[in-house]
C-alpha positions in Angstrom: -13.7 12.5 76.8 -13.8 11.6 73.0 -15.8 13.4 70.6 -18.7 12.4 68.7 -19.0 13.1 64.9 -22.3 13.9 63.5 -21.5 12.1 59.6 -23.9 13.2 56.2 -23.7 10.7 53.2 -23.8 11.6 49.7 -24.3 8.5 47.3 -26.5 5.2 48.4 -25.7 2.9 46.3 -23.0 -0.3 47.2 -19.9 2.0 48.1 -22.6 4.4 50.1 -23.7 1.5 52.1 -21.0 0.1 52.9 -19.9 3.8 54.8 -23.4 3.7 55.9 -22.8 0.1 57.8 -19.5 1.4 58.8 -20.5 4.5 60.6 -23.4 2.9 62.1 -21.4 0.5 63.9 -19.0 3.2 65.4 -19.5 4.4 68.8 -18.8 7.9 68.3 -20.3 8.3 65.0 -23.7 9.3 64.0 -25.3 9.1 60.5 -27.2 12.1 60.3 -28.1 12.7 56.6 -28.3 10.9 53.4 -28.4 12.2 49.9 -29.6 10.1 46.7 -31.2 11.1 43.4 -32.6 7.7 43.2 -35.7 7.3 45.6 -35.8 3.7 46.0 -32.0 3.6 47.2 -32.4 6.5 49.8 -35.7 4.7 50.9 -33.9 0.9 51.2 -30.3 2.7 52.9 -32.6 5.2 55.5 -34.6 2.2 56.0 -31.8 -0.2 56.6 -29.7 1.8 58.8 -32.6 3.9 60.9 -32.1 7.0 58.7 -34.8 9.8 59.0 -32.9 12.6 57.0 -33.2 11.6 53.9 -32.6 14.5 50.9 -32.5 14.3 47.2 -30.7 17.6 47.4 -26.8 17.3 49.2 -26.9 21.4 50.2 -30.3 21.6 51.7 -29.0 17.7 53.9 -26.1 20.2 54.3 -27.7 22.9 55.9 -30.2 21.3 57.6 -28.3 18.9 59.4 -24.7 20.1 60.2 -22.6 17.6 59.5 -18.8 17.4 61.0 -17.8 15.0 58.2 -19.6 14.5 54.4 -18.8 11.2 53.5 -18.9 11.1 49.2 -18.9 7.5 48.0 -20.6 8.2 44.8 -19.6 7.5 41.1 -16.3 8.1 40.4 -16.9 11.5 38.0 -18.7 12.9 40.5 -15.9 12.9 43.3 -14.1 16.2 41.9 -17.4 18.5 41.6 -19.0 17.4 44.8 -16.3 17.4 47.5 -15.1 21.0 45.6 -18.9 22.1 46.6 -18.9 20.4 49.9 -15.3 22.1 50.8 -16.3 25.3 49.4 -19.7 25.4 51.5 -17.7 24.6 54.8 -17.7 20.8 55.6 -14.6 18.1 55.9 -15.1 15.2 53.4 -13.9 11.9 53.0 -14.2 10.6 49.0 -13.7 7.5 47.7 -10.9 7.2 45.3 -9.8 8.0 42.8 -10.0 11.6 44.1 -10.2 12.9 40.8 -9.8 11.9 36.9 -7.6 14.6 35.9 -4.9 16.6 37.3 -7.1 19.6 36.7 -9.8 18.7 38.3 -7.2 17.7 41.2 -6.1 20.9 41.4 -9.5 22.6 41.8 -10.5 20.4 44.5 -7.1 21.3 46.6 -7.4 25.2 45.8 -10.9 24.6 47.8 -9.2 22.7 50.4 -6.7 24.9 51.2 -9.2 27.8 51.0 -11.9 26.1 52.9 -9.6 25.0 56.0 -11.5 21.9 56.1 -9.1 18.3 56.2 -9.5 16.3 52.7 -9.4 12.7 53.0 -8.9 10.3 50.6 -10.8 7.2 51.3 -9.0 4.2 50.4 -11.0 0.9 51.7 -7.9 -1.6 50.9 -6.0 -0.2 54.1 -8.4 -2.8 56.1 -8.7 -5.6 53.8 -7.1 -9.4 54.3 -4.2 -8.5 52.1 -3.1 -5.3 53.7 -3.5 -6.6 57.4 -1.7 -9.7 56.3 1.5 -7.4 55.0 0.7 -5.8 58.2 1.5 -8.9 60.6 4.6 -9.9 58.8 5.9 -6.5 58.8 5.3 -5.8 62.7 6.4 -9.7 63.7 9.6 -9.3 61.3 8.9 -12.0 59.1 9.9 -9.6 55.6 12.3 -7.3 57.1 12.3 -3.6 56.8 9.7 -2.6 53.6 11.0 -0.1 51.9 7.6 -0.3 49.8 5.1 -2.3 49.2 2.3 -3.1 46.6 -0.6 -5.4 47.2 -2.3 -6.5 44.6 -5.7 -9.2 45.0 -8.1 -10.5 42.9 -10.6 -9.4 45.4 -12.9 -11.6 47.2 -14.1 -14.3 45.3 -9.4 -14.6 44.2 -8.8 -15.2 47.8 -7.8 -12.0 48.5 -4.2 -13.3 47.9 -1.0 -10.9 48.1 
């Protein structure tokens, strides 16, 4: 039988409800915990996805609820510090990308993955969009031939999301 993950949020704002709606939809995952410092967006996300847990402070959501997975979707200078605490504390996280600004900071965050033992993901939201699934179908029905690499590039939603 599959596993259920119990999931923690840090960051409400577009990116953090966007993983909120995500993992809400899943069937074997569970949004546990969410963690803003702005009231009115962790009042609007708990309300909007059926979120009691709601903490203004990531370690005590942390403790309290025992996530399997801290999902970080917050500003981009924030990604380094906070999945180096969440790592060091114990937790597997998936952040939004970039992972990091500087090469420094890169390295900090794996020296607490590797000595944590907890997997480091990543999250990179294109992998499912138009472009990306298009490249997909054309690769798998032969249409391109054998990529040896690819590069999408879109305008987003409102360009089409041309390749």
């Amino acid at each position: 039988m599959a596993r259920n993950y119990r999931v923690a949020l840090i960051g409400c704002r577009s990116r953090g409800t966007a993983q909120a709606r995500a993992v809400t939809q899943h069937p074997r995952l569970e949004l546990v915990g969410i963690c803003d410092l702005v009231p009115e967006r962790l009042q609007e996300l708990g309300d909007r996805f059926g979120v009691g847990a709601r903490y203004a402070d990531y370690e005590q959501m942390l403790r309290e609820q025992g996530p399997d997975i801290v999902l970080i979707p917050t500003a981009t200078r924030l990604h380094a510090p906070l999945a180096t605490a969440v790592l060091r504390l114990g937790y597997h996280v998936d952040v939004e990308k970039p992972l990091t600004l500087t090469l420094e900071e890169l390295d900090g965050v794996l020296a607490a993955q590797r000595a944590s033992g907890r997997h480091l993901v990543p999250h990179h939201q294109a992998a499912v969009h138009p472009p990306a699934k298009k490249l997909r179908q054309m690769v798998q029905r032969g249409d391109i031939g054998r990529p040896l690499a690819a590069r999408l590039r879109n305008k987003g939603y409102y360009g089409g999301f041309g390749i």
